[in-house]
Jmol script that loads the backbone (N, CA, C; Angstrom):
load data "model"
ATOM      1  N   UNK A   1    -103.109 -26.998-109.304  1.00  0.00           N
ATOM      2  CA  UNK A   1    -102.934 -25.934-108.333  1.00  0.00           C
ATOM      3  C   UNK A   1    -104.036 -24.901-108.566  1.00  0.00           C
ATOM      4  N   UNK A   2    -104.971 -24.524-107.569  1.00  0.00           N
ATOM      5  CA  UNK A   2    -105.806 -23.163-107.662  1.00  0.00           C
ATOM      6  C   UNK A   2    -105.152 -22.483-107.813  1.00  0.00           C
ATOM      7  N   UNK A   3    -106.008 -21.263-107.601  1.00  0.00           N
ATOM      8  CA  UNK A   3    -105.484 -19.969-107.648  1.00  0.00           C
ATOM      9  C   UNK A   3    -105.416 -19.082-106.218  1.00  0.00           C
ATOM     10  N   UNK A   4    -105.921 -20.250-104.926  1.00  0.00           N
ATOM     11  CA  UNK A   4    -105.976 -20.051-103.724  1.00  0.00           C
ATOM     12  C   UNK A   4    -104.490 -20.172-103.119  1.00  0.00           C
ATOM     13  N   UNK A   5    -103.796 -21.287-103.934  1.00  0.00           N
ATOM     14  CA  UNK A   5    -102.935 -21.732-103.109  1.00  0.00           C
ATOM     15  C   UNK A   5    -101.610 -21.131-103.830  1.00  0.00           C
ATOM     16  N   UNK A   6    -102.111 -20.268-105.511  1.00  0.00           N
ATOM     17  CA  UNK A   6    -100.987 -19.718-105.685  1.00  0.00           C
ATOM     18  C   UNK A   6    -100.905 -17.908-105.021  1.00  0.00           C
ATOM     19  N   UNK A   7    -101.723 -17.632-105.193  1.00  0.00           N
ATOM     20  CA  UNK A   7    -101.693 -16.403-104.222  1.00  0.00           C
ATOM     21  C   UNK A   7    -101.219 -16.358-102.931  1.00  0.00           C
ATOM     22  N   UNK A   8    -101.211 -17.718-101.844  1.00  0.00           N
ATOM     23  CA  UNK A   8    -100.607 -17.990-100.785  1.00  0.00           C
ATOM     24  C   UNK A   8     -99.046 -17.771-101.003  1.00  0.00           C
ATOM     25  N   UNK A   9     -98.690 -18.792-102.345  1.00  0.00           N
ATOM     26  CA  UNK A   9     -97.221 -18.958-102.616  1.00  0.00           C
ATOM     27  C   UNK A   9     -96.762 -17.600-102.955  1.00  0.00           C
ATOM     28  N   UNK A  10     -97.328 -16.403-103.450  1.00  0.00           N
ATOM     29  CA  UNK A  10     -97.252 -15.748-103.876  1.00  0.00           C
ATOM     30  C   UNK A  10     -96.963 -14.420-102.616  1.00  0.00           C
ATOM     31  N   UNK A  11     -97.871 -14.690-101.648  1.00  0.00           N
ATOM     32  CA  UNK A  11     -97.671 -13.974-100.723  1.00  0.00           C
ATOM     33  C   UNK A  11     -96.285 -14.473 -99.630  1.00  0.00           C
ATOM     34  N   UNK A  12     -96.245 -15.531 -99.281  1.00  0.00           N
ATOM     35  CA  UNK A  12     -94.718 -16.054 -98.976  1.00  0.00           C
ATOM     36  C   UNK A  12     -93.380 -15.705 -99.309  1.00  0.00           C
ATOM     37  N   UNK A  13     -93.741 -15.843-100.623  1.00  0.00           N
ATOM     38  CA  UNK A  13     -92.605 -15.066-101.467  1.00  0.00           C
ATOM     39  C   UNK A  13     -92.094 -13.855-100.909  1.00  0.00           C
ATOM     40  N   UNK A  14     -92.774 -13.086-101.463  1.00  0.00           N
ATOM     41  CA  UNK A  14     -92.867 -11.812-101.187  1.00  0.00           C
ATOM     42  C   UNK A  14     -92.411 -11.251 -99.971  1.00  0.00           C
ATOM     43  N   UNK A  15     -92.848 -12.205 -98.844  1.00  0.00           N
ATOM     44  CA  UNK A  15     -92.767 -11.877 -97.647  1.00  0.00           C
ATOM     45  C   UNK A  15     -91.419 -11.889 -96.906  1.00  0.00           C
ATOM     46  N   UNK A  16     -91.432 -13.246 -97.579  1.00  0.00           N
ATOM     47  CA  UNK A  16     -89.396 -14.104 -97.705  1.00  0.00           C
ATOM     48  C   UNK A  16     -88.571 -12.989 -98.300  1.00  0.00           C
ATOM     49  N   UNK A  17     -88.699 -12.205 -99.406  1.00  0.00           N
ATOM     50  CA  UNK A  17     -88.174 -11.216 -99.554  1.00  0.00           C
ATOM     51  C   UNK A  17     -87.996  -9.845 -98.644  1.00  0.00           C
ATOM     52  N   UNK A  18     -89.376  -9.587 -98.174  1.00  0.00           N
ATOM     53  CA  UNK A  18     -89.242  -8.431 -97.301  1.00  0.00           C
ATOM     54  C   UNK A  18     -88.122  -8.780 -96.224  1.00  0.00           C
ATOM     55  N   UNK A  19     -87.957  -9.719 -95.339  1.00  0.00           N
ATOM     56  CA  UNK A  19     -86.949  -9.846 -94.528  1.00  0.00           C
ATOM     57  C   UNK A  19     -85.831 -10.421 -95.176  1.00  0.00           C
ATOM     58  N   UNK A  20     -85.282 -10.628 -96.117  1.00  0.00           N
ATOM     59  CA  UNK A  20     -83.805 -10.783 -96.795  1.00  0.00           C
ATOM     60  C   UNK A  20     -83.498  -9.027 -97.052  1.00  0.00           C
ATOM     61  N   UNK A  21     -84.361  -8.899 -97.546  1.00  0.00           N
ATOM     62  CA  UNK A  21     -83.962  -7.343 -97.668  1.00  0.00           C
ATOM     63  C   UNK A  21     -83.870  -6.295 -96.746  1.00  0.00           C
ATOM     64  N   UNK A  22     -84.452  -6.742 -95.796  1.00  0.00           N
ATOM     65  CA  UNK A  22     -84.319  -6.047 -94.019  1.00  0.00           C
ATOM     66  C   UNK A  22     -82.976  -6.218 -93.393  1.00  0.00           C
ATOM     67  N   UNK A  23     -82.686  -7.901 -93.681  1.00  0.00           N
ATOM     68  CA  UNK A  23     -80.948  -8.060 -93.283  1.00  0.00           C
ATOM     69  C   UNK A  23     -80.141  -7.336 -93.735  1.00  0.00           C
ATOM     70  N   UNK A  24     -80.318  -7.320 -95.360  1.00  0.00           N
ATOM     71  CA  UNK A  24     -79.230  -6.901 -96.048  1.00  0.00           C
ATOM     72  C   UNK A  24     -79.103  -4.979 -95.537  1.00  0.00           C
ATOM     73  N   UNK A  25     -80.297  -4.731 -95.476  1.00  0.00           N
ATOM     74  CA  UNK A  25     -80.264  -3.251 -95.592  1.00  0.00           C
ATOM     75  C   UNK A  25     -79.621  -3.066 -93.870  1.00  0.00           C
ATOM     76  N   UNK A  26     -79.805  -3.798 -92.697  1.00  0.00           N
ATOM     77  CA  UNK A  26     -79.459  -3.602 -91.354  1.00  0.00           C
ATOM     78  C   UNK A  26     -77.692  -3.825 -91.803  1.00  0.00           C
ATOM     79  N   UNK A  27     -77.166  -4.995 -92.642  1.00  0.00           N
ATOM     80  CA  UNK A  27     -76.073  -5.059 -93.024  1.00  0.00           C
ATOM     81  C   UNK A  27     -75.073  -3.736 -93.782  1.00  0.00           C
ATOM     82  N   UNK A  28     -76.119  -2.611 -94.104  1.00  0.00           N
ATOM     83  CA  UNK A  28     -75.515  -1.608 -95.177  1.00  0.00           C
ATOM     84  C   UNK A  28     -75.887  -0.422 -94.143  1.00  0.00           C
ATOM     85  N   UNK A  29     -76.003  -0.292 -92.318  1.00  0.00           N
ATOM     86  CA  UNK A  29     -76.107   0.287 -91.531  1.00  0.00           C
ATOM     87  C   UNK A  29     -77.825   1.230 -92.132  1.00  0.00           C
ATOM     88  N   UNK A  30     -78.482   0.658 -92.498  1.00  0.00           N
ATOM     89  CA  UNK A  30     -79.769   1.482 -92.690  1.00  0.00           C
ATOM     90  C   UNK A  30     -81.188   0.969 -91.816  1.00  0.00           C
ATOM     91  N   UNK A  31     -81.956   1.380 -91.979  1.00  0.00           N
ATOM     92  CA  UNK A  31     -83.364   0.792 -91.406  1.00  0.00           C
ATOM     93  C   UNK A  31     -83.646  -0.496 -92.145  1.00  0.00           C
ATOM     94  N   UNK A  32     -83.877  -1.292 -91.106  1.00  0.00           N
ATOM     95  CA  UNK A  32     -84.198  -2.932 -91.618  1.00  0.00           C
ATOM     96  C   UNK A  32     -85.755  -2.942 -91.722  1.00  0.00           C
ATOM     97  N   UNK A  33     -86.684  -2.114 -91.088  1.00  0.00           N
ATOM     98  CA  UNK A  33     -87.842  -1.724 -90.823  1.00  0.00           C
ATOM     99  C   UNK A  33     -88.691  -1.300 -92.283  1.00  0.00           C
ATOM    100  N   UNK A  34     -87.943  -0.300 -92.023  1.00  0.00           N
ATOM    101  CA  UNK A  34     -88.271   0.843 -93.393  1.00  0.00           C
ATOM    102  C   UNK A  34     -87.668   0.027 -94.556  1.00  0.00           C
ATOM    103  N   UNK A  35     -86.766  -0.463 -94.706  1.00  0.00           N
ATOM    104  CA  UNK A  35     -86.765  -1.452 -96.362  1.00  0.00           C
ATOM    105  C   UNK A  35     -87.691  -2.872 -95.898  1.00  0.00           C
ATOM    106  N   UNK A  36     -87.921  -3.541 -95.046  1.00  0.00           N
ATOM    107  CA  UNK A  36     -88.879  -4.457 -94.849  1.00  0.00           C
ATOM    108  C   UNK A  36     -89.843  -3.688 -95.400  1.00  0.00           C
ATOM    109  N   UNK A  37     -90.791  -2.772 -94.959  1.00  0.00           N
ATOM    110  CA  UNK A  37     -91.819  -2.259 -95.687  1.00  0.00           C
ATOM    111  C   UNK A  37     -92.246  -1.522 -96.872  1.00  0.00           C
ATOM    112  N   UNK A  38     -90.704  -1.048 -97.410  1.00  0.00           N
ATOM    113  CA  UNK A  38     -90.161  -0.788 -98.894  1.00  0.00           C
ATOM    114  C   UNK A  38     -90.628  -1.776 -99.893  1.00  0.00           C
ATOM    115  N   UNK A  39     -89.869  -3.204 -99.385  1.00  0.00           N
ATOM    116  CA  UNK A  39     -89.828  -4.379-100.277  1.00  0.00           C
ATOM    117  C   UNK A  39     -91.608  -4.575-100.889  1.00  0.00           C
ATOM    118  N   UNK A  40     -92.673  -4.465 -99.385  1.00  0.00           N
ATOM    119  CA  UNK A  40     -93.215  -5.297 -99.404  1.00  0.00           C
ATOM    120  C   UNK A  40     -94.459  -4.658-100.601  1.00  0.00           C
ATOM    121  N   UNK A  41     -93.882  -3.039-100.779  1.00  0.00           N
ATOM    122  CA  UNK A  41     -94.860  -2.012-101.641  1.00  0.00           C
ATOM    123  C   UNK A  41     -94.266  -2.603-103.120  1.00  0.00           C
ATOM    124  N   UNK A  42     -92.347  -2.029-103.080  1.00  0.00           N
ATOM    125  CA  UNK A  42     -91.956  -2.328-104.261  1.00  0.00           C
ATOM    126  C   UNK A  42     -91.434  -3.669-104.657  1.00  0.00           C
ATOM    127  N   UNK A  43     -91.185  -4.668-104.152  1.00  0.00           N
ATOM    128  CA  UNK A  43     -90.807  -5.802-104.171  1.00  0.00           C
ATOM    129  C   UNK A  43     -89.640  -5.813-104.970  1.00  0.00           C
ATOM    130  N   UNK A  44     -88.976  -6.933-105.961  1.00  0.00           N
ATOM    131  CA  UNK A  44     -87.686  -6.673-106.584  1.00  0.00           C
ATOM    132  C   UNK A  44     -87.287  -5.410-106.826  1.00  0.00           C
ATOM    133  N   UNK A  45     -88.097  -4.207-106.626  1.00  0.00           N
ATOM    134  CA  UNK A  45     -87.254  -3.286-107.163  1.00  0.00           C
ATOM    135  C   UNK A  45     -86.580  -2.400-105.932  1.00  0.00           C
ATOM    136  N   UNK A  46     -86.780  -2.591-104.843  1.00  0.00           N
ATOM    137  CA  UNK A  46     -86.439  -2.421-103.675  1.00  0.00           C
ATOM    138  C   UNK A  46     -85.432  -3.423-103.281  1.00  0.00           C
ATOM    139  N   UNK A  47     -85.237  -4.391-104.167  1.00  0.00           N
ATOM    140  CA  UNK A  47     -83.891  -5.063-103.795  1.00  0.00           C
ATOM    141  C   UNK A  47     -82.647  -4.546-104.477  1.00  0.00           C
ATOM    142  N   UNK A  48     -83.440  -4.102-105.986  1.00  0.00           N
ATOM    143  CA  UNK A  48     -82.436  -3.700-107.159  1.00  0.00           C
ATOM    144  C   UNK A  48     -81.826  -2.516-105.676  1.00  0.00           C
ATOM    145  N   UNK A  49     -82.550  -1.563-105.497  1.00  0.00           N
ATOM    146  CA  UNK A  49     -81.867  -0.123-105.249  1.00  0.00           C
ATOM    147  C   UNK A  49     -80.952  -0.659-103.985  1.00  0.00           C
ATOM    148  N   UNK A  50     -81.469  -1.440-103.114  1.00  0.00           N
ATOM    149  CA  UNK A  50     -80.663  -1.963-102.152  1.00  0.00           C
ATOM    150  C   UNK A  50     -79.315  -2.492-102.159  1.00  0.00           C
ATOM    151  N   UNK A  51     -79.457  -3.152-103.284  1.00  0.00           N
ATOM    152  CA  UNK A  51     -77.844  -4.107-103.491  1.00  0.00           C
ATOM    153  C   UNK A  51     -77.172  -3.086-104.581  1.00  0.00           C
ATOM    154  N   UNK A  52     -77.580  -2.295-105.183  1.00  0.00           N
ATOM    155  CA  UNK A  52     -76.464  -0.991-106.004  1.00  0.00           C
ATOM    156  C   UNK A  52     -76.355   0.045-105.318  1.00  0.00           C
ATOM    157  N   UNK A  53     -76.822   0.097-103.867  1.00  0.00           N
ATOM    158  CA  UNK A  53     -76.587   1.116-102.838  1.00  0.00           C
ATOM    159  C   UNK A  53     -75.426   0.755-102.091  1.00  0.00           C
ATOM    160  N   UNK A  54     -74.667   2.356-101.348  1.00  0.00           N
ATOM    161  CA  UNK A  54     -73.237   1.850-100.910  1.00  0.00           C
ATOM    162  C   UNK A  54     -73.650   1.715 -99.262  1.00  0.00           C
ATOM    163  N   UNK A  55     -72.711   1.122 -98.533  1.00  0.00           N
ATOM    164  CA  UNK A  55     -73.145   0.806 -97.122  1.00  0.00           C
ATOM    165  C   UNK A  55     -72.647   2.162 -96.339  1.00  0.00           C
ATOM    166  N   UNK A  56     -73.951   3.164 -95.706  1.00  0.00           N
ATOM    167  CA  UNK A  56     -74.065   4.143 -94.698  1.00  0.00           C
ATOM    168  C   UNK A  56     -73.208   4.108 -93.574  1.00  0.00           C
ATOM    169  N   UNK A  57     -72.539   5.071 -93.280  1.00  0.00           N
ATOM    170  CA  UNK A  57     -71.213   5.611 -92.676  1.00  0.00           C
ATOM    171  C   UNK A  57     -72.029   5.721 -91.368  1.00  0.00           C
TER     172      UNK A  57
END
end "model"
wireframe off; spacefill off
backbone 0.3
color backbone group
Protein backbone atom coordinates (compact mmCIF):
# COMPACT_ATOMS: atom_id res chain seq x y z
CA UNK A 1 0.00 0.00 0.00
CA UNK A 2 1.45 3.70 -0.78
CA UNK A 3 1.06 6.37 0.96
CA UNK A 4 -1.33 7.73 -1.89
CA UNK A 5 -3.85 5.33 -1.30
CA UNK A 6 -3.54 5.54 2.49
CA UNK A 7 -4.22 9.16 2.75
CA UNK A 8 -7.32 8.47 0.41
CA UNK A 9 -8.41 5.79 3.12
CA UNK A 10 -7.66 8.19 5.48
CA UNK A 11 -9.65 10.90 4.07
CA UNK A 12 -12.88 8.55 3.69
CA UNK A 13 -12.70 7.83 7.02
CA UNK A 14 -12.87 10.86 8.27
CA UNK A 15 -15.40 11.89 6.03
CA UNK A 16 -17.67 8.68 6.98
CA UNK A 17 -17.39 10.16 10.30
CA UNK A 18 -18.33 13.70 9.58
CA UNK A 19 -21.84 12.50 8.47
CA UNK A 20 -22.46 9.79 11.33
CA UNK A 21 -21.90 12.57 13.47
CA UNK A 22 -24.26 15.00 11.56
CA UNK A 23 -27.08 12.23 12.10
CA UNK A 24 -26.44 11.72 15.46
CA UNK A 25 -26.19 15.43 16.33
CA UNK A 26 -29.71 16.18 13.92
CA UNK A 27 -30.89 13.12 16.29
CA UNK A 28 -29.96 15.23 19.68
CA UNK A 29 -32.17 18.27 17.92
CA UNK A 30 -28.80 20.30 17.07
CA UNK A 31 -27.09 21.44 13.78
CA UNK A 32 -26.17 18.44 11.61
CA UNK A 33 -24.18 21.10 9.52
CA UNK A 34 -22.20 22.67 12.17
CA UNK A 35 -21.10 19.17 13.85
CA UNK A 36 -20.50 17.81 10.16
CA UNK A 37 -17.92 20.55 10.02
CA UNK A 38 -16.93 20.19 13.78
CA UNK A 39 -16.03 16.50 13.11
CA UNK A 40 -14.18 17.24 10.10
CA UNK A 41 -11.60 20.00 12.16
CA UNK A 42 -11.83 17.80 15.41
CA UNK A 43 -12.55 14.38 14.34
CA UNK A 44 -13.05 11.69 17.31
CA UNK A 45 -13.12 14.30 19.59
CA UNK A 46 -16.18 15.86 18.26
CA UNK A 47 -17.79 12.57 18.56
CA UNK A 48 -16.55 12.15 22.24
CA UNK A 49 -18.46 15.66 23.09
CA UNK A 50 -21.39 14.60 20.93
CA UNK A 51 -22.37 11.26 22.41
CA UNK A 52 -21.75 12.66 26.36
CA UNK A 53 -23.97 15.55 25.28
CA UNK A 54 -27.75 15.57 26.39
CA UNK A 55 -30.41 15.83 23.51
CA UNK A 56 -31.60 19.86 23.04
CA UNK A 57 -35.12 20.73 24.15
Amino acid sequence: MDANQLVNQYAVGWGTLSLINAGIAQGKNRSGFNWFLLTLFLGPLATLFLVVSNKKE
